[in-house]
C-alpha positions as CSV (number, residue, x, y, z in Angstrom):
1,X,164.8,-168.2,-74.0
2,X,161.1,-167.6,-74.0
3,X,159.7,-164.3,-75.7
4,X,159.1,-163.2,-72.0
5,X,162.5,-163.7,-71.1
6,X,163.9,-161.0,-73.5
7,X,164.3,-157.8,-71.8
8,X,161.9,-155.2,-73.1
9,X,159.4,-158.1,-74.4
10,X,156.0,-156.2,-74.0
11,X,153.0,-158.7,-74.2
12,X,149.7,-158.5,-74.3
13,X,147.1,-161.1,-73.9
14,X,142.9,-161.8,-74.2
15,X,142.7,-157.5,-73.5
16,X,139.3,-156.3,-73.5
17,X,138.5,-152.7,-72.5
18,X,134.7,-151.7,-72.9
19,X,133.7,-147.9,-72.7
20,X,129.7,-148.8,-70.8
21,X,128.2,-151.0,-72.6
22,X,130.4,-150.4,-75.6
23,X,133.3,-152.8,-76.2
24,X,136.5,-151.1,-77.3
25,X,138.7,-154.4,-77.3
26,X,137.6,-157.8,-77.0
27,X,140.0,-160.3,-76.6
28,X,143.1,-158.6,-78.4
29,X,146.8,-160.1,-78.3
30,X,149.8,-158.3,-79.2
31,X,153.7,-158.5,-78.6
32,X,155.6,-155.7,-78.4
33,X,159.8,-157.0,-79.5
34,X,163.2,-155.4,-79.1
35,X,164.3,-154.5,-82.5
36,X,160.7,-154.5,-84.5
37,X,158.9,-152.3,-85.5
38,X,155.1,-153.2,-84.7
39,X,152.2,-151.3,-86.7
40,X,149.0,-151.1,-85.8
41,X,146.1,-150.4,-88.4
42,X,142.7,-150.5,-88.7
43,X,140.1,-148.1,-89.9
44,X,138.3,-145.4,-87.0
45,X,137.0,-146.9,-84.2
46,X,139.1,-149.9,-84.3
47,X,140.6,-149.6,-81.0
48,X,144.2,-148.8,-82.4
49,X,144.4,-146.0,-79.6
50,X,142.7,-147.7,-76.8
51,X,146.0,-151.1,-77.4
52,X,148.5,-148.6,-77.7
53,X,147.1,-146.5,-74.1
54,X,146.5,-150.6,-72.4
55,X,150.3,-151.7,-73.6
56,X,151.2,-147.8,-72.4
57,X,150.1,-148.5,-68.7
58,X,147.6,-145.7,-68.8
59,X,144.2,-147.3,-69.3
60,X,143.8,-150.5,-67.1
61,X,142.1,-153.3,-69.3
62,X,138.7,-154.6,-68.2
63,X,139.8,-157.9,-68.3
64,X,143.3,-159.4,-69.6
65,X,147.3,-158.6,-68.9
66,X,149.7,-156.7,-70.0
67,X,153.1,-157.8,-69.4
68,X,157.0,-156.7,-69.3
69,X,159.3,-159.4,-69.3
70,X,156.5,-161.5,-67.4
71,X,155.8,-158.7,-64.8
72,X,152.5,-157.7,-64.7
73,X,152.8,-154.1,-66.2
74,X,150.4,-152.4,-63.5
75,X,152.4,-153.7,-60.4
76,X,155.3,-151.9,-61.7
77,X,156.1,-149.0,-60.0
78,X,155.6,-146.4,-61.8
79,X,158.7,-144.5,-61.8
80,X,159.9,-148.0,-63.5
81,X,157.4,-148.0,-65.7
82,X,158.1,-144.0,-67.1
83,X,161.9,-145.0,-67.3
84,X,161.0,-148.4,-69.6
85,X,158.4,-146.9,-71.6
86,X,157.2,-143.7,-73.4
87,X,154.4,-142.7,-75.3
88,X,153.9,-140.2,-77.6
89,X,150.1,-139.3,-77.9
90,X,147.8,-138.1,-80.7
91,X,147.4,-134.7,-78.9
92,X,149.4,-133.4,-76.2
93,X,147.1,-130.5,-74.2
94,X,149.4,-127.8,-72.0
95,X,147.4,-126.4,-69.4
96,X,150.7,-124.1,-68.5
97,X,152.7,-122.3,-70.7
98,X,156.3,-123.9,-71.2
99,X,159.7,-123.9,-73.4
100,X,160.8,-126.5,-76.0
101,X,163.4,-127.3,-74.1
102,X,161.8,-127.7,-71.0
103,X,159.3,-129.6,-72.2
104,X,162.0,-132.1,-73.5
105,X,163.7,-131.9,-70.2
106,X,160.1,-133.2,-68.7
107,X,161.0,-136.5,-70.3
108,X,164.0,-136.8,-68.0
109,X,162.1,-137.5,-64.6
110,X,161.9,-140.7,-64.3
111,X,166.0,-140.8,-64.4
112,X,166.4,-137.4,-62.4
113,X,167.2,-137.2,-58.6
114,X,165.7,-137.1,-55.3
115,X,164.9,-133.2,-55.6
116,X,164.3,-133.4,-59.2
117,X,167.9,-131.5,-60.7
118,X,168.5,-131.9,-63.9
119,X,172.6,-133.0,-64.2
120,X,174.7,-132.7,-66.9
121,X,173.8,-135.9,-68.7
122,X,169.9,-135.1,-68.6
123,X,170.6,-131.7,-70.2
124,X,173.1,-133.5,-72.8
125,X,169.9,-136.4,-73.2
126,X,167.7,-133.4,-74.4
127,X,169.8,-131.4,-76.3
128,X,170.7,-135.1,-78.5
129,X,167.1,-136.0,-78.4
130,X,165.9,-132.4,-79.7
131,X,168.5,-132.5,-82.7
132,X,167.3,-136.2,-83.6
133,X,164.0,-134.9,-83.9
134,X,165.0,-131.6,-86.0
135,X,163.4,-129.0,-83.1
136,X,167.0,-128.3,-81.8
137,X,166.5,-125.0,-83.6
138,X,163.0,-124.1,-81.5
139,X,164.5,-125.1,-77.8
140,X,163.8,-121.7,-76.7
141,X,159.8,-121.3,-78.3
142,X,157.2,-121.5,-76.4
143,X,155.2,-125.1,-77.6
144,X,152.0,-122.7,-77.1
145,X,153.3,-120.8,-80.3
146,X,154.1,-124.2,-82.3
147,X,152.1,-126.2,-85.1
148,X,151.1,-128.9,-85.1
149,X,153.9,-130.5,-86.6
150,X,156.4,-129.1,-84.8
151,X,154.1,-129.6,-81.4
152,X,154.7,-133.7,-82.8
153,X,158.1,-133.6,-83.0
154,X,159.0,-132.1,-79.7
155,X,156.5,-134.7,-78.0
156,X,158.7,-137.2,-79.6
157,X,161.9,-135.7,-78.6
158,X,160.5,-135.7,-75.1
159,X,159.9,-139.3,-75.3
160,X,163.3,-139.9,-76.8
161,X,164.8,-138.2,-73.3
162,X,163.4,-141.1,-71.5
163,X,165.7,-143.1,-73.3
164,X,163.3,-145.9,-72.5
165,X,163.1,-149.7,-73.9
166,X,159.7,-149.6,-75.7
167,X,158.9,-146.6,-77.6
168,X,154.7,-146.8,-78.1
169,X,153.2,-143.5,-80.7
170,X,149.6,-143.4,-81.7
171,X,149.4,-141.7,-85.2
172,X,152.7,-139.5,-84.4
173,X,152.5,-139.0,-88.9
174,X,148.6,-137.5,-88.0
175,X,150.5,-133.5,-88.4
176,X,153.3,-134.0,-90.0
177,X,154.2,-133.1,-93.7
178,X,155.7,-136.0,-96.0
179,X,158.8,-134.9,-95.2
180,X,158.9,-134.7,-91.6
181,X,156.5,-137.8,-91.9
182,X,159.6,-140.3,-93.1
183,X,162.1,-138.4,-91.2
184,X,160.2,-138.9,-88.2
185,X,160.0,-142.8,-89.2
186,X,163.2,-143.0,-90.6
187,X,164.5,-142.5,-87.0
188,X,161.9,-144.7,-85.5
189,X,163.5,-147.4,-87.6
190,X,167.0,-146.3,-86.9
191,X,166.8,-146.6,-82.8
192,X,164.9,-150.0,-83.2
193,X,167.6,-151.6,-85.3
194,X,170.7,-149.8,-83.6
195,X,169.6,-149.9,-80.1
196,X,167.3,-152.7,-79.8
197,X,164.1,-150.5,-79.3
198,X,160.7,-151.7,-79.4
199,X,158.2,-150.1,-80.8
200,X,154.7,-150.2,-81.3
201,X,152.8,-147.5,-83.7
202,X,149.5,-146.9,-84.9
203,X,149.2,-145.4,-88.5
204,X,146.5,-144.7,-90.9
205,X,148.7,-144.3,-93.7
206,X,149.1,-148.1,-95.4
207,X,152.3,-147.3,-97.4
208,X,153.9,-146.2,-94.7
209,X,152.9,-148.8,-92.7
210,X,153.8,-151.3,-95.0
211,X,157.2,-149.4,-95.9
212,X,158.5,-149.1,-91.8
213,X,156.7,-152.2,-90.3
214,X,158.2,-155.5,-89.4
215,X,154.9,-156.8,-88.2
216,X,151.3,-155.5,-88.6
217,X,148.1,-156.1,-86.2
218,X,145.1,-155.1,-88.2
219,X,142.4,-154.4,-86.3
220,X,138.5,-154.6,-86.9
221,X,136.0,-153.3,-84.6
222,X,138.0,-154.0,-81.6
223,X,139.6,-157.4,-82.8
224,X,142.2,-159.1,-84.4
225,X,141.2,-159.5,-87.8
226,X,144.9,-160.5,-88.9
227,X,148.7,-160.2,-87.9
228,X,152.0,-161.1,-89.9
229,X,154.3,-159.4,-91.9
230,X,153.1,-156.4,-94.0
231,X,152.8,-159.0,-97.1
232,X,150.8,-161.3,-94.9
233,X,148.5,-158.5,-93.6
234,X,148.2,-156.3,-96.3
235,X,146.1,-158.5,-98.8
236,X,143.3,-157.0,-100.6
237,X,140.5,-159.3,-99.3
238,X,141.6,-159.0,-96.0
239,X,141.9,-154.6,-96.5
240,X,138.7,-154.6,-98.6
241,X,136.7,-156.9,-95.7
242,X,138.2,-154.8,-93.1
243,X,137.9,-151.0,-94.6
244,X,134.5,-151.7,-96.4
245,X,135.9,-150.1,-99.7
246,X,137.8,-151.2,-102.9
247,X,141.2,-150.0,-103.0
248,X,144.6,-151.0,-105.3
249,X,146.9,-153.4,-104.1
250,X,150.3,-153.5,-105.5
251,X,154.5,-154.0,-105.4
252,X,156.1,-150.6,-105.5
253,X,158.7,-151.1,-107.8
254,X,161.5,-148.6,-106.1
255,X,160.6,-150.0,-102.8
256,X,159.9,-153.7,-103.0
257,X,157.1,-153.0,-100.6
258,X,153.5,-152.8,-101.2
259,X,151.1,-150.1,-102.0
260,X,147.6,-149.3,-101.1
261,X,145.4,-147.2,-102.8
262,X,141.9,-146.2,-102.0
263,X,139.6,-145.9,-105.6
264,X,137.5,-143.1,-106.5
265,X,133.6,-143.8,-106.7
266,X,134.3,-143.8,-110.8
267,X,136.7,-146.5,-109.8
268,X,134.5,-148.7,-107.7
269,X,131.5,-148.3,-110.3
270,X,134.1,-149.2,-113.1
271,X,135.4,-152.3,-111.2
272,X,131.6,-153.5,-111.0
273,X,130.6,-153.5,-114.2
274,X,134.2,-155.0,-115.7
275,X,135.1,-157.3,-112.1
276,X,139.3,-157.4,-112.7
């Protein structure tokens, strides 16, 4: 069976989005697999957000296609698309002021109704997605009154509501403490592998990257500049080309999986007059 062929296969292909005369993507491929966990990195202005708002549906490409099992992503109906597929966002803005448990409850539309009632299993959906994503004990606070962190985490429970297929985050760690950073992940991980989710999610944090990814798509200046496994990816002539600054690269001995560390000027002078 082809890649396409597997349901909740998202796949990407020659996308280039340009911003006037500015190109944010030029010619960027990505897949998007049931039961991996895709990372996306690359330092600012990369395009990280701009893939993971294409694969999302919500910024048409300028030229290129996105597709869901072979179906061309934007002639989906919509309602399809917000059942298959949530997003949790850098930054969610409220314009109204609203609960924690409604706002989970939001995530529920796309399965809801004609008239939009919730029904038992929606409210059972939220409550199950709110204690996975430890806000069970704000359902009643208004997200206006929130921190940042906690703002994360109930966008995240509200995208676990959808139960969708293809779960997509742009730097959901961006708020969080370390803590509620791997928790956060943790559970990422633990949906991917028991339910078959895919997932694709930017992050600017390396170890973690390298610690929760199966694959990673590094990103330069709006292309491809490498993709594999974190090992593959994560070499220091590919990170020092790519970040334009020395940093450590090494095996964490607890984990197995590598480390990246960014050096201190006194570092960087040191490594030029005594080359390792």
């Amino acid at each position: 069976m082809s890649e396409h062929g597997v349901p909740g296969t998202l796949v990407a292909t020659s996308i280039a989005v340009r911003y006037g005369a500015r190109a944010a993507l030029d010619g960027v491929g990505a897949r998007v697999v049931p039961g991996e966990v895709l990372g996306v990195i690359g330092p600012n202005g990369s395009g990280k957000s701009t893939l993971i708002r294409v694969l999302a549906g919500v910024r048409a490409p300028s030229s290129g296609t996105v597709q869901l099992d072979g179906r061309d992503l934007h002639a989906l109906p919509r309602r399809e698309r917000a059942r298959r597929i949530a997003l949790v966002p850098q930054e969610t803005h409220l314009s109204f002021p609203i609960r924690v448990r409604d706002l989970v409850l939001l995530g529920r539309a796309p399965h809801t109704g004609r008239f939009g009632l919730e029904r038992a299993d929606d409210l059972r959906a939220a409550h199950e997605a709110m204690a996975r994503a430890a806000v069970l004990e704000l359902a009643d606070r208004p997200v206006d009154e929130l921190s940042g962190g906690e703002r994360q985490r109930v966008v995240l429970a509200r995208a676990l509501a959808q139960d969708p297929e293809i779960l997509l985050l742009d730097e959901p760690t961006s708020f969080l403490d370390l803590k509620h950073a791997v928790l956060l992940l943790d559970l990422v991980r633990e949906l991917c592998r028991a339910r078959g989710l895919a997932v694709a999610v930017v992050l600017h944090d390396l170890n973690l990257a390298a610690m929760y990814c199966d694959r990673l798509l590094l990103l330069d200046r709006g292309r491809v500049h490498a993709v594999g496994t974190p090992d593959e990816v994560l070499t220091y002539r590919d990170l020092c080309a790519v970040y334009g600054t020395e940093l450590y690269v090494a095996l964490n001995d607890v984990t197995g999986r590598l480390v990246v560390l960014p050096l201190s000027r006194e570092h960087r002078e040191r490594l030029v007059r005594t080359p390792p």
